[in-house]
C-alpha positions in Angstrom: 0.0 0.0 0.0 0.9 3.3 -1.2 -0.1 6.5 0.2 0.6 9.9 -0.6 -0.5 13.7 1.0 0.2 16.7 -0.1 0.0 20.8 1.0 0.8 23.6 -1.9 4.4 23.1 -0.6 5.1 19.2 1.7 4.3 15.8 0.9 4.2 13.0 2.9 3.9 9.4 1.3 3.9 6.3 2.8 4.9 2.5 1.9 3.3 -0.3 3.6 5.3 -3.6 2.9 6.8 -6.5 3.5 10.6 -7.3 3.3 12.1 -10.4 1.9 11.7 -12.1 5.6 8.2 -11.3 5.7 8.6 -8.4 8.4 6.0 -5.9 7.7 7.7 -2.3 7.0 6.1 1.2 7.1 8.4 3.6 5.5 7.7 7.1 5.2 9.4 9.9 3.3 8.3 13.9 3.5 9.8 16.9 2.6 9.2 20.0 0.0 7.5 19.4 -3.4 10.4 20.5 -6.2 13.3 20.5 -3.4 15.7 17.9 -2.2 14.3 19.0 1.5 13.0 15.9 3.6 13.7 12.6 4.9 13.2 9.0 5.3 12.3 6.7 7.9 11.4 3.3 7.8 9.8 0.9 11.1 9.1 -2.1 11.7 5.6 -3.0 12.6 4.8 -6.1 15.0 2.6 -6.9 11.9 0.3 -5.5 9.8 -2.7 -4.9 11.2 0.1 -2.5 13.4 1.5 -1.0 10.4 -2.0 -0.3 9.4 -2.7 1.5 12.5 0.2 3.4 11.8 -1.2 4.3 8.2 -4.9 5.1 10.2 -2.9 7.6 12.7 -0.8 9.7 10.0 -3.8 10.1 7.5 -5.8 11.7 11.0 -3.0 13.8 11.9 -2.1 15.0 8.5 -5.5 15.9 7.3 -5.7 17.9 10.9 -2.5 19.9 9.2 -4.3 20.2 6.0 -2.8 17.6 4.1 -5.0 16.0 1.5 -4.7 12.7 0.2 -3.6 12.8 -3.4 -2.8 9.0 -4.5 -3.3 5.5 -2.6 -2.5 2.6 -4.5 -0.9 -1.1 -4.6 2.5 -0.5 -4.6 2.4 -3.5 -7.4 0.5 -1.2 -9.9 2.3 0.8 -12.2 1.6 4.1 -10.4 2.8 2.3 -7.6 5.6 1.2 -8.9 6.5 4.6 -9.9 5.9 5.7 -6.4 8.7 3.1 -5.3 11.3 3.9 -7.5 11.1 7.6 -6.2 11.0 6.7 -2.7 14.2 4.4 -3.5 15.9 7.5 -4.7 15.5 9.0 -2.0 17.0 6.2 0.4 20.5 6.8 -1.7 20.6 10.2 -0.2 
């Protein structure tokens, strides 16, 4: 699960997977939209009704900072996929 917010100037998207051990990871990545301002940070979830929880609480407390939801996909969907590959770049930084 991919899930992505968005202000006129932040975004914060979230990945929801599991790793090649079958340990359920929530990784999230914000910063400034057209900047190289922002971060990663990934967690490891007990499992995933947890790392849903997770997704629950940040979509709450980002729409209270008037974030709105602006994609949520599979991240095996092509948009997904996209989504991925950017988030991958980032974890080079």
């Amino acid at each position: 699960m991919i899930v992505r917010w968005e202000t006129d100037h932040d975004y914060v998207l979230v990945h929801v997977h599991q790793d090649m051990f079958g340990d359920w990871i929530f990784s999230r990545a914000w910063g400034q939209i057209g900047t190289q301002f922002g971060g990663l940070k990934h967690r490891l979830a007990d499992d995933h009704a947890q790392a849903m929880m997770w997704l629950a609480d940040e979509s709450t407390i980002l729409t209270s900072r008037g974030f709105r939801k602006v994609l949520e996909v599979e991240a095996e969907s092509a948009e997904g996929r996209d989504a991925v590959s950017q988030l991958s770049l980032l974890d080079s930084l």
